[in-house]
N, C-alpha and C positions, 0 to 999 in steps of 0.2 A: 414336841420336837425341840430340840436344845439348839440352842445357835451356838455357835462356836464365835463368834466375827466379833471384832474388835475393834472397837470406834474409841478415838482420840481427841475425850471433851477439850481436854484444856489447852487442846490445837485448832480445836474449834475455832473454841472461845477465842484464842488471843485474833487466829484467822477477821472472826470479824469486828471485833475491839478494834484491830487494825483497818478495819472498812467504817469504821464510824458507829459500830452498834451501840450500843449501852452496852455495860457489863451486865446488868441485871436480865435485860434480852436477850443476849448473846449465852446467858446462861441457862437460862429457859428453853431454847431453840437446843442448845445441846441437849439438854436432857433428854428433852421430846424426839428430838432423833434417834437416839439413843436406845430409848424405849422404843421406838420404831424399826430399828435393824434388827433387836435381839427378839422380836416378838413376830414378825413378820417372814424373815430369809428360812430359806431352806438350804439347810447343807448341802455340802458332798457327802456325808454320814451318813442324814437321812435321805438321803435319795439313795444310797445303796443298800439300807436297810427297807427299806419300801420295794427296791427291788427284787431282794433276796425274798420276802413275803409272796412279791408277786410270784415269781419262780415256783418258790415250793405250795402255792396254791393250783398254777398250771399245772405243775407233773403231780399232784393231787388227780387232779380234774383227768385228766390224761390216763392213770389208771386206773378211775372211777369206771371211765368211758369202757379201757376195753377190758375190763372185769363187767360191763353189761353186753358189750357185742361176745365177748366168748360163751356166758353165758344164754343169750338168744341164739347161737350157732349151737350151742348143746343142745336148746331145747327143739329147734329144726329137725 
C-alpha cells in the first residue's frame, strides 16, 4: 500500500536545530520518521480499496449462498 503523506524533513530539522539537537541528529531523526510515515500509515485510498474488495467478496459470498439454497429448494 502506497502512502500518500508528506512529512517536511527540513522543518523538522530546523524545528529541533532550534531545540538544541545537533544537525547530524536532528537529521537522522528526520529520516527515520520519514521512513516510518511512508511505510507504516494507511490511507484514505487504501481503505477504500480494501473496502471495495471487501464489498464485492460479500455480494460474491451472498450469491454463492443463494445459488446453494435455490438449488437445495430444487432438490426438495
Amino acid at each position: 500500500m502506497a502512502s500518500s503523506v508528506t512529512f517536511d524533513t527540513l522543518s523538522y530539522v530546523k524545528k529541533l536545530k532550534s531545540a538544541g539537537v545537533p544537525e547530524s541528529q536532528a537529521e537522522i531523526q528526520a529520516e527515520t520518521l520519514k521512513e516510518i510515515i511512508n511505510s507504516d500509515l494507511v490511507t484514505k485510498r487504501d481503505l477504500i480499496e480494501a473496502k471495495v474488495e471487501i464489498i464485492k467478496w460479500v455480494a460474491g459470498m451472498l450469491l454463492a449462498q443463494a445459488a446453494i439454497v435455490a438449488t437445495l429448494v430444487k432438490l426438495l
